[in-house]
LUMKOLRO-826997 format. One record per residue: x, y, z of N, C-alpha, C, CB in turn. Coordinates in steps of 0.05 Angstrom, whole numbers, plus 32768, in hexadecimal, padded with zeros to 4 digits. Atoms other than C-alpha are relative to their C-alpha. Glycine has a CB too. Layout:
<atoms>
XYZXYZXYZXYZ ...
</atoms>
This chain:
<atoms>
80197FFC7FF282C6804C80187FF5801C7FF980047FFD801E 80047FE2800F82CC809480017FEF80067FEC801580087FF4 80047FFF801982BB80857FC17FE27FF37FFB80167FF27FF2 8018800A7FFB827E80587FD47FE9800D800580037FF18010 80107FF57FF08262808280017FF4801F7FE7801380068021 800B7FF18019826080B87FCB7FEC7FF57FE8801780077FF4 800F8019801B824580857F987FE28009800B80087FCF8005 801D800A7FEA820B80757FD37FF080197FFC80077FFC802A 80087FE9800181FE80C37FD97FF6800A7FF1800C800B8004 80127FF5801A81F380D17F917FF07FF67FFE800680017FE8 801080157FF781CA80917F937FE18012801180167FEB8018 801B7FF57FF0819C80B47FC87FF4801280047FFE80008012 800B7FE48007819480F97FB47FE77FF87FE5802080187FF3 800A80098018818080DB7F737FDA7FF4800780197FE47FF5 801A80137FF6814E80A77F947FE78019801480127FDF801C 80117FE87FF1813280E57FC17FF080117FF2800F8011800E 800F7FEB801F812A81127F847FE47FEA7FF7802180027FD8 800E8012800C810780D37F657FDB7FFF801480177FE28001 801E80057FF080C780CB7F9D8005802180137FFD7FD8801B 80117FEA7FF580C481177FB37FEF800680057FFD800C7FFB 801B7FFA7FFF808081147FAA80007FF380227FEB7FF07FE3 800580107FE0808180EA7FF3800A800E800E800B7FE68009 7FF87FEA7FE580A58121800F8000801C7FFB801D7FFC800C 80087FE58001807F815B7FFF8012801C80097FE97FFF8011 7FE57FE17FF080A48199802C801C800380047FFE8006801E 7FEC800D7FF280DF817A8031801180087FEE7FFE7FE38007 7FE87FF4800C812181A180148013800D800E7FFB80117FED 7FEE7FF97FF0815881C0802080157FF080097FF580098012 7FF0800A7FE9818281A7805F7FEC7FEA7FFA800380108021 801080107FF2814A817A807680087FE57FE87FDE800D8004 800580208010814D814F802A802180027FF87FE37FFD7FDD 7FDE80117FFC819B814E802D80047FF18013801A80118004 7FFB80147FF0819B813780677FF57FE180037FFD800A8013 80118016800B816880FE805880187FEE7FE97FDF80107FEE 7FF580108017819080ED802080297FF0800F8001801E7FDE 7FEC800F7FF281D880EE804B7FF97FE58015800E8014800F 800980137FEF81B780C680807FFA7FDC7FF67FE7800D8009 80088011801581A0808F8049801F7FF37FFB7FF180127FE6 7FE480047FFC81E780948033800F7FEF8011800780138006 7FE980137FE5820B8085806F7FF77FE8801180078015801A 800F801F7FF281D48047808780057FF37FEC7FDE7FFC800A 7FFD8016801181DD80318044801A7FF980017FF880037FE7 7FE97FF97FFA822B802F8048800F7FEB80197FFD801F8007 8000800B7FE28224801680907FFA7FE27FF87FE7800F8017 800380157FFA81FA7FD78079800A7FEF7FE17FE37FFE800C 7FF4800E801782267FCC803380167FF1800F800C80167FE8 7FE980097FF982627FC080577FF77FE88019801480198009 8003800D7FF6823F7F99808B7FF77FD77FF57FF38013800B 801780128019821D7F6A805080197FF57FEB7FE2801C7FEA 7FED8003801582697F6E802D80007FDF7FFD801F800F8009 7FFB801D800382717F2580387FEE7FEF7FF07FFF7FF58019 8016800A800C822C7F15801D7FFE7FFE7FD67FEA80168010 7FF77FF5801F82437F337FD0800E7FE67FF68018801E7FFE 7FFF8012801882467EFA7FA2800D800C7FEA7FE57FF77FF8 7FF57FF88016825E7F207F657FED7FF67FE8801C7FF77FFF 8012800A8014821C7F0A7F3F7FF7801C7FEF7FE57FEF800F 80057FE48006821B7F597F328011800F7FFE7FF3800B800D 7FEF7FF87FF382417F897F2D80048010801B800980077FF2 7FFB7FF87FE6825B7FAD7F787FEA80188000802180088006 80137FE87FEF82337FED7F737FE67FF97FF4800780237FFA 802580087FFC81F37FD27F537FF57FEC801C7FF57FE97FE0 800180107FE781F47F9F7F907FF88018801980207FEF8005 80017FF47FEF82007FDA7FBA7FEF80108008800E80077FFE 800B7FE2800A81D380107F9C7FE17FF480137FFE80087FD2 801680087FF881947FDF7FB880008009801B7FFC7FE57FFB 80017FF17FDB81AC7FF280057FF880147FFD801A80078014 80077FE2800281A6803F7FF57FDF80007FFA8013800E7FE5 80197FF4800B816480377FCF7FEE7FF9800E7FF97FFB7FE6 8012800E7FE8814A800480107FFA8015801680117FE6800F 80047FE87FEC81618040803A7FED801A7FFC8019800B8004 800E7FED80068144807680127FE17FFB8002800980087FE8 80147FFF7FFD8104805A800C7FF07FF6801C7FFC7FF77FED 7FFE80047FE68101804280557FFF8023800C801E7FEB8006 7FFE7FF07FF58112808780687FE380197FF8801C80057FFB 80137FFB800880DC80A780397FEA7FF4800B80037FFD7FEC 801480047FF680A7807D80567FF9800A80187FFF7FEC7FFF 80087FFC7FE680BA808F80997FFA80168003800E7FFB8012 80007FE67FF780C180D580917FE480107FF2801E800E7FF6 802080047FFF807C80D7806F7FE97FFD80107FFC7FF07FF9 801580107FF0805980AF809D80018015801980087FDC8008 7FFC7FE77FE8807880E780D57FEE80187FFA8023800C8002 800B7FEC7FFF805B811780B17FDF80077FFD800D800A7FF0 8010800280018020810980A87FF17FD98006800080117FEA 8008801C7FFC800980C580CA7FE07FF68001800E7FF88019 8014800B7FFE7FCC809880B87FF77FF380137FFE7FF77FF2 8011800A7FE67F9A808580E57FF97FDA7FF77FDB80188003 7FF7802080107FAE803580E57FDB7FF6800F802B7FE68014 8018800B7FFF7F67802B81047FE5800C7FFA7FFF7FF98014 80187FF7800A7F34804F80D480067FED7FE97FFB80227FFB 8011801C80167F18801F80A07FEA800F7FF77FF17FDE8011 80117FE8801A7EEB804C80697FFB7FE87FEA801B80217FED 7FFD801380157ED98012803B7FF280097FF57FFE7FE88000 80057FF9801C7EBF8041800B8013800A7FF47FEE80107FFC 7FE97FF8800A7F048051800280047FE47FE4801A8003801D 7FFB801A80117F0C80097FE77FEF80007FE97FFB7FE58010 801F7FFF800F7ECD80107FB6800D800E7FE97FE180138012 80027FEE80177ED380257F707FE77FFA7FF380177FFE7FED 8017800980037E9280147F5E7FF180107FE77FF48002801A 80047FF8800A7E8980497F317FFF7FF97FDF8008800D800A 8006800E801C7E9480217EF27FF57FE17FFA801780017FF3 801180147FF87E6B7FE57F107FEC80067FFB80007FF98015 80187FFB80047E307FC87EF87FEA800280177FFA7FEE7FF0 80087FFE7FE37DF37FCD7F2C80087FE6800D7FE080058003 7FFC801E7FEE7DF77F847F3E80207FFB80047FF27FE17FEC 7FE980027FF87E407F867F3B8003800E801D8010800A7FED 7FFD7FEC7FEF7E3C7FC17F6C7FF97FF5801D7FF080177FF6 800880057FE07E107FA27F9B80187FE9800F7FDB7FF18001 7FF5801E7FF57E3E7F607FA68012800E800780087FE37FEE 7FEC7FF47FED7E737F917FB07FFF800A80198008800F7FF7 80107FF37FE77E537FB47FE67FFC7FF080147FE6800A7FFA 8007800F7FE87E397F75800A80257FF180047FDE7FE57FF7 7FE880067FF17E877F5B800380098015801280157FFA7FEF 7FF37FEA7FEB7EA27F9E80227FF47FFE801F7FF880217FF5 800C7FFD7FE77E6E7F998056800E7FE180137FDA80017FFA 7FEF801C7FF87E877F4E806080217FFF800E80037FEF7FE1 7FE580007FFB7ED17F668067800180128011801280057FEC 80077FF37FEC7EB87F96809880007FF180187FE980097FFC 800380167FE87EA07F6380C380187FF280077FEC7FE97FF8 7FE680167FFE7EDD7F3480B38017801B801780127FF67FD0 7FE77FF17FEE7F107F7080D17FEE7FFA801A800A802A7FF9 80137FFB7FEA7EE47F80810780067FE580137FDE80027FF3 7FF1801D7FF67EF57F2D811C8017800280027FFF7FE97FF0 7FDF80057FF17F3E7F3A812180037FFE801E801580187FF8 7FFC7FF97FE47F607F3E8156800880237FFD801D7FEB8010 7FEE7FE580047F797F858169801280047FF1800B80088011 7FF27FFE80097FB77F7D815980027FFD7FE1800A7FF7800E 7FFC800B80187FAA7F5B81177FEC80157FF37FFB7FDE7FFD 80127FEC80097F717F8F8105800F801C80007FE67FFF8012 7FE97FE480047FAD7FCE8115800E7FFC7FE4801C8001801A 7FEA800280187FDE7FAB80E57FEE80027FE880137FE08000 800B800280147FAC7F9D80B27FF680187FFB7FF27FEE7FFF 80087FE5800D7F917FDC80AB801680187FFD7FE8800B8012 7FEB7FE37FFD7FC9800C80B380137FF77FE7801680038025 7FF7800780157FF17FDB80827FF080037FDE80057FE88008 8018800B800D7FBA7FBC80537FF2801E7FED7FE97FF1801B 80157FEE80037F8E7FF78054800D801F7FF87FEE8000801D 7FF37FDE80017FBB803A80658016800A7FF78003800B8016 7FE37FFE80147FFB802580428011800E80157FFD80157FE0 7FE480057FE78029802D808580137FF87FF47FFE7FE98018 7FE68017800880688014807680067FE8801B802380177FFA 7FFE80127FF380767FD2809A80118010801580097FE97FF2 7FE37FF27FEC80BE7FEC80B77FEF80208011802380107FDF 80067FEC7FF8808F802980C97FED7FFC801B7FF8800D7FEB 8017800E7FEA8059800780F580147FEA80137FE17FEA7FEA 7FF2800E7FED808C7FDB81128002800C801A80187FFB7FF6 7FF37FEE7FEE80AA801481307FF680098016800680137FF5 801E7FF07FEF80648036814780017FE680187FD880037FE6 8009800E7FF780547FFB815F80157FEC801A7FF47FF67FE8 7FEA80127FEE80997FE3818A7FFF7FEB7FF67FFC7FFC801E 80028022800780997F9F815F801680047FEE7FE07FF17FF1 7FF18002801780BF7F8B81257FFC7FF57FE480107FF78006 800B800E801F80B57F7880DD7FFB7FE27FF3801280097FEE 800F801D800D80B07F2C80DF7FE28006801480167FD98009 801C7FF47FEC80787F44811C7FE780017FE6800880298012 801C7FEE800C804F7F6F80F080007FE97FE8800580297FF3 7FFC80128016805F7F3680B27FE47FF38008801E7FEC7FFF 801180107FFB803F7F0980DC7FDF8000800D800F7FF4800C 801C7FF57FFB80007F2F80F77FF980037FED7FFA8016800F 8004800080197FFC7F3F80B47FE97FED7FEF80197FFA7FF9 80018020800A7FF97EF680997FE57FFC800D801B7FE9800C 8015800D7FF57FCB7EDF80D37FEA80107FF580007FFE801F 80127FF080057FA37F1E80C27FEE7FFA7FE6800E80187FFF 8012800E801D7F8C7F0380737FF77FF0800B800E7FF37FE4 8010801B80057F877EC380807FEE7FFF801480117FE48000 801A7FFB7FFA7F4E7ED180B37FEF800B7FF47FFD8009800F 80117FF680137F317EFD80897FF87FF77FEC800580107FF9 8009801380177F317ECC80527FEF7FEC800880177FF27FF3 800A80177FF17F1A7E94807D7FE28019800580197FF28021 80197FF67FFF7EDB7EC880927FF1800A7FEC8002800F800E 80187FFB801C7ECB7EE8804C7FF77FEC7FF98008800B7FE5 8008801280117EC77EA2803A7FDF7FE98008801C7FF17FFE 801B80037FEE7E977E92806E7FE980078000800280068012 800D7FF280077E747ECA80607FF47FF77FE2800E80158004 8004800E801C7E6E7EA78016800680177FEC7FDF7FF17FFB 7FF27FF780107E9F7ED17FF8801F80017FFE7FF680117FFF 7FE580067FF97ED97EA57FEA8014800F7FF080047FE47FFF 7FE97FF3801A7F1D7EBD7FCE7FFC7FF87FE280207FF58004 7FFF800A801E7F1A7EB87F83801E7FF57FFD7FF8801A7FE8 7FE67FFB7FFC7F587E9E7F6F801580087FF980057FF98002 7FE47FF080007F857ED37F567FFD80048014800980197FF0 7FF57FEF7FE77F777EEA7F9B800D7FF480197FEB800E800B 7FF280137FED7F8F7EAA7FBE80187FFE80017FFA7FEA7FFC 7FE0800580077FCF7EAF7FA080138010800F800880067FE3 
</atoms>
C-alpha cells in the first residue's frame, strides 16, 4: 500500500504541475497538500474499487485514473472557491463570434441568441441555475452539486430536462436543432 500510495502521489504532483494554469497562486504547502489529499482519496477509492479490477490493464494504469479523477475534481473545486462564477448571469454576447460572419449570417445569429434568451428565461429555476452555471460558466458538475446541496445524477438530470426544453422552444421559435446538434 506503501508503494501504491507513493505511485498515486507522484501521479498527482505530476497531474497538478500539468493544469497549474487552474490554480493560479497556489504553491508551496497549499499545492502539496492538494496533491497529498488527491493521493490519499485516490488510494482510499482504489482499494475500495479493488474487487472491480479485471486485469484488462495493467494495476497502476487502472489505478492512475482515481488520482487523475481526484486531481481534477480537486482543481475544479479549488478554482471555483477561488474565484466563483455567477451561475445566473447569461451575456450572450459571450456566445457570439460573429466577427467572421457574413451580415446575413450575423443577423440569424443574433435573432437565434435572442431566441435562446427567451428559451432559458422558460426554464424552471432550478433548470435555468444548472444550465447556466454548467452550460454557460463551466462549473464543474461535482462543484454545483455541492453549492447547491444535491448530487450529480440531480444536476445530470436538471441538466438533461434543461436542453431538451430548450430544444423543444428554439424549435418553436423555428430554429430547430441541426443535426450534428441533435446528437
Amino acid at each position: 500500500m506503501t508503494e501504491l500510495h507513493d505511485l498515486l502521489l507522484r501521479v498527482a504532483f505530476h497531474e497538478l504541475s500539468r493544469r497549474r494554469g487552474h490554480l493560479r497562486s497556489v504553491n508551496g504547502p497549499e499545492f502539496e497538500d492538494l496533491a497529498h489529499q488527491a493521493a490519499d482519496d485516490a488510494l482510499v477509492k482504489v482499494l475500495a474499487k479493488l474487487q472491480e479490477f479485471r486485469g484488462l490493464s495493467r494495476f497502476t494504469t487502472w489505478a492512475y485514473k482515481f488520482v487523475i479523477f481526484e486531481v481534477a475534481s480537486s482543481v475544479a473545486r479549488h478554482a471555483w472557491r477561488r474565484q466563483p462564477p455567477n451561475a445566473e448571469e447569461f451575456v450572450p454576447e459571450r456566445l457570439s463570434d460573429s466577427a467572421a460572419l457574413r451580415p446575413g449570417d450575423r443577423l440569424e445569429q443574433r435573432e437565434q441568441l435572442h431566441a435562446l434568451v427567451r428559451a432559458i428565461g422558460g426554464l424552471t429555476e432550478r433548470q435555468r441555475e444548472v444550465f447556466i452555471a454548467v452550460a454557460l460558466n463551466d462549473v464543474p458538475i461535482d462543484v454545483l452539486a455541492i453549492r447547491l446541496g444535491s448530487n450529480r445524477n440531480a444536476i445530470y438530470k436538471n441538466l438533461f430536462d434543461a436542453r431538451r426544453n430548450l430544444k423543444i422552444a428554439m424549435a418553436a421559435a423555428g430554429h430547430p436543432a441541426r443535426e450534428q446538434d441533435a446528437a
